[in-house]
N, C-alpha and C positions, 0 to 999 in steps of 0.2 A: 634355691627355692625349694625344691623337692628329693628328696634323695632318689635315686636308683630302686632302692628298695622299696621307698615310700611311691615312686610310679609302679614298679610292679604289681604292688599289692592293691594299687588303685584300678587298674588295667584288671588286673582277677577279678575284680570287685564289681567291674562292668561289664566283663563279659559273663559273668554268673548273673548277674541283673538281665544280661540281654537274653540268654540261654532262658531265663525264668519267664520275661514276658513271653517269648516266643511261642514255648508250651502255652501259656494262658490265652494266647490268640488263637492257639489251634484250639483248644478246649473251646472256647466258642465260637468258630467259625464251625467248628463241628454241631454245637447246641442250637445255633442259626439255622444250617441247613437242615437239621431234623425236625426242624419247628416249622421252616418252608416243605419239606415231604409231609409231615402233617397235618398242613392247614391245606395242600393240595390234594390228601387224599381224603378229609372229610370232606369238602364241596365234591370230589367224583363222588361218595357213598351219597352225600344227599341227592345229586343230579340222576344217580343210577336208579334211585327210589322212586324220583319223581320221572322218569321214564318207564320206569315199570307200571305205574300208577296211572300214568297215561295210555300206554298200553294197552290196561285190562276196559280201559271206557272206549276204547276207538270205535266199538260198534255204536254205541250210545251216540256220540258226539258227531260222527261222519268223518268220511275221510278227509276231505277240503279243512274241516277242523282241526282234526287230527295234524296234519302236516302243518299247517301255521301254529299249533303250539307246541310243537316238535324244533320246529327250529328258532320257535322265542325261546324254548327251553336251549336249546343248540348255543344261541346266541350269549343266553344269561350266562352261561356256565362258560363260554371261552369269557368271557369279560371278567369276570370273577377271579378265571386264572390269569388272566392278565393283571388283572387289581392285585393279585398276590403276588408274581412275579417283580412290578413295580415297586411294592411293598417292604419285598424282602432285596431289591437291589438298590 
């Protein structure tokens, strides 16, 4: 069926294929996980904004205010990174 040489050369030929994908899987598990650090740290820049922002109204708004939109804000922002964890697994 096959010579000797014709397996060999087959055998090379597959593990140069496997050697290739393998790099190519890591190239994007590696562009994956940067895309998840990514989309993780712009939801913390937006939540950090809109905590600072909250912040500067706490006299305006009251304290009792203050604290319930403190931890909607608390609440939105874990869900978020939830939603993106889910997303990216």
């Amino acid at each position: 069926m096959f010579t000797d040489l014709e397996m060999s050369t087959f055998c090379d030929l597959l593990v140069k294929q496997f050697a290739e994908k393998e790099i190519l899987m890591k190239v994007l598990l590696s562009k994956y996980l940067e895309l998840k650090r990514m989309e993780k740290s712009s939801i913390k820049d937006v939540f950090n904004q809109k905590f600072k922002d909250l912040e500067e109204k706490r006299d305006e708004i009251g304290e009792e205010k203050y604290e319930r939109f403190y931890q909607d804000l608390k609440i939105r922002e874990e869900n978020l990174f939830k939603d993106t964890d889910n997303k990216f697994d």
